[in-house]
N, C-alpha and C positions, 0 to 999 in steps of 0.2 A: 790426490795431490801428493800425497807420502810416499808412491811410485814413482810420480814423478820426479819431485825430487831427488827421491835415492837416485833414479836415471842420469840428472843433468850434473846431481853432487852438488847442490847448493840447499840449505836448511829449507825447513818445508815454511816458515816466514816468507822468507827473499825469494822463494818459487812463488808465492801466493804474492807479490807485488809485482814479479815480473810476468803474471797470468794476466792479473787488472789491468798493466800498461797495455800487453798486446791486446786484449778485447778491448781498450779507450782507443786505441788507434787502430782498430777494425782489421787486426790482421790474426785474431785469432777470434774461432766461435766456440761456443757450448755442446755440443751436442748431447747425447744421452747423459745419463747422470755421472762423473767424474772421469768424461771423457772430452777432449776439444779436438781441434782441426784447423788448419789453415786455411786462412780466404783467399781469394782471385787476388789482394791487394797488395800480395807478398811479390807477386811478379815483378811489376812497377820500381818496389823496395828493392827487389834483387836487382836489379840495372844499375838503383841509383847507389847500392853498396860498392857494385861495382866500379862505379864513375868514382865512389867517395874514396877507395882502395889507391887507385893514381894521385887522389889528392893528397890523402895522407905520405903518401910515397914523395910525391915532387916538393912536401910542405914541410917533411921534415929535417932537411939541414938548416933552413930559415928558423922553425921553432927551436932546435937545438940550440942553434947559439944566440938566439933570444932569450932563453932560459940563462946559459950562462951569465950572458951581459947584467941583466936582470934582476938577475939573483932571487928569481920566484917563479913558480909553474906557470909554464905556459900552453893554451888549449885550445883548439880548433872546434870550432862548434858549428852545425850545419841546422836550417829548419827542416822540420818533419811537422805536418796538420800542426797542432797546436804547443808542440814539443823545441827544445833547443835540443837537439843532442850532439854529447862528444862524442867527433871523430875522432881527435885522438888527442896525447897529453905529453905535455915533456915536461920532468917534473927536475927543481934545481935537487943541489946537492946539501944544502942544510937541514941541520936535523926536525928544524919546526919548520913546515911546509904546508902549502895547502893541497891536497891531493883529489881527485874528482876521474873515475874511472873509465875509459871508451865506453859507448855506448848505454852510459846512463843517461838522462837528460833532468833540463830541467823545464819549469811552465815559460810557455812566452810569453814575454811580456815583463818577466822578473829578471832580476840582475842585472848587470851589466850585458851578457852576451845574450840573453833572454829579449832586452829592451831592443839593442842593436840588430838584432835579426829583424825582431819587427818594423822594426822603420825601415826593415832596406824592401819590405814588401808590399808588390803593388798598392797603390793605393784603395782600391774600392778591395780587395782582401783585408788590407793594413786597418781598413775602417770595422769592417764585419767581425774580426778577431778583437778587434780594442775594446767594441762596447760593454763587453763585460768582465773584464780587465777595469776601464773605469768604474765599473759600476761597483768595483770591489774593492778599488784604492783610491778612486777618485780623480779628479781632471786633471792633478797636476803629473799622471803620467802622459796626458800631450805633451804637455811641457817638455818633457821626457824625451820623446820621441822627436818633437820637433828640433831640440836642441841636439839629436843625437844625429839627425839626418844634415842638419846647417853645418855642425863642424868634425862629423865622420867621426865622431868615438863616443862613447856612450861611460858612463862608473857606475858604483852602486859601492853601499860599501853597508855590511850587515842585512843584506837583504835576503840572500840567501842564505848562507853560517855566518853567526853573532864573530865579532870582531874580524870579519874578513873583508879585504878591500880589494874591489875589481876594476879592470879596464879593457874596453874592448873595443876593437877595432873592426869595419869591413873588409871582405879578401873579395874582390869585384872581379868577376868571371863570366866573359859571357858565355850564355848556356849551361851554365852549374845552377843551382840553387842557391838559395843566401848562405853565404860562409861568412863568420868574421874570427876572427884572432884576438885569444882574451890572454891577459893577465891575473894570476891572483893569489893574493898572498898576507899575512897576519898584518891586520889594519895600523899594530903598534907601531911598526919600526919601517913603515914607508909613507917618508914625510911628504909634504907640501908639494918640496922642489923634486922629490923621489917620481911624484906619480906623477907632474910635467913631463918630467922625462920619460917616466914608462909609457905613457901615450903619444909621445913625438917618435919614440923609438918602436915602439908594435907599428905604426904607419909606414913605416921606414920596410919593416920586417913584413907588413903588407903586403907591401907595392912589386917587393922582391918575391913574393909568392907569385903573385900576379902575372908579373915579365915569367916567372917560370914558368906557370901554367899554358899564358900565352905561348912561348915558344912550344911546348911540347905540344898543342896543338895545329900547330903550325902544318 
């Protein structure tokens, strides 16, 4: 592991958490004793990296000046098996910010963009993935879900990091996989009528991803 590390340049910790992820999502094996390999399941990933590469491309003048309007990071999140991960981030320009990396994720089901991925997925998946989800927080994240699917945005605020307040929205693509478009930012100083408005305006900044994506497919 301390090879590899040195190899990638990242502490032999955060190598050894990004070894777990890739064996939890079956795209990396074990083989002999401190050696691994890549699976058949990386092909698949590599297409949809590629799909996600246009995304992030056609998504980011929309998220840039969301962030500015905003005045909080804003972040593109896509599903993977049981994962939310970001695509990518535009982070504002104040000094206390909430910041969340490409390509980290978080558990579906949690957060705001965790919640919202799940409810935009099929339903007899959306059911198979919840059951132990509830089973670990209880029924009122139907509640959750159902309210997040009836009026298209989802919150959560300390769910993921203590005082942090989020909001997310779907980015509706057909033939992409679930995408939505999140807000997030220190729970203090985005009020009542603040996060109204962040959710009426991520929809807005949505919809404008959408017609983009639409046209470039065209």
């Amino acid at each position: 592991m301390a090879e590899l590390a040195a190899t990638i340049g990242t502490p032999v910790a955060t190598t050894y958490r990004y070894v777990a992820l890739l064996k939890e999502l079956q795209l990396l094996e074990e083989g002999r004793a401190g050696h691994y390999h890549l699976t058949s399941q990386v092909m698949p990933l590599a297409r949809a990296a590629q799909l996600a590469n246009d995304l992030v491309r056609l998504a980011k003048p929309a998220m840039e000046e969301a962030a500015r309007e905003l005045g909080e990071t804003v972040m593109l999140f896509q599903q993977f098996g049981d994962a939310a991960v970001c695509a990518d981030r535009v982070e504002c320009d104040r000094a206390m910010r909430f910041t969340f990396e490409p390509g980290h994720s978080l558990p579906l089901g949690l957060g705001a963009s965790g919640k919202m991925l799940l409810a935009l997925l099929p339903e007899i998946e959306r059911d198979r993935r919840l059951q132990p989800i509830v089973e670990q927080r209880g029924p009122i994240v139907r509640d959750e879900l159902k309210h997040a699917l009836e009026n298209r945005y989802s919150v959560s605020s300390g769910e993921i990091d203590e005082g942090v307040w989020a909001c997310s929205v779907p980015v509706l693509a057909y033939g992409r996989r679930p995408t939505v478009l999140t807000m997030a930012g220190p729970a203090a100083r985005i009020t009542d009528e603040a996060r109204d408005g962040a959710i009426t305006a991520l929809q807005e900044y949505a919809i404008r991803i959408q017609r983009t994506i639409s046209s470039y497919s065209l």
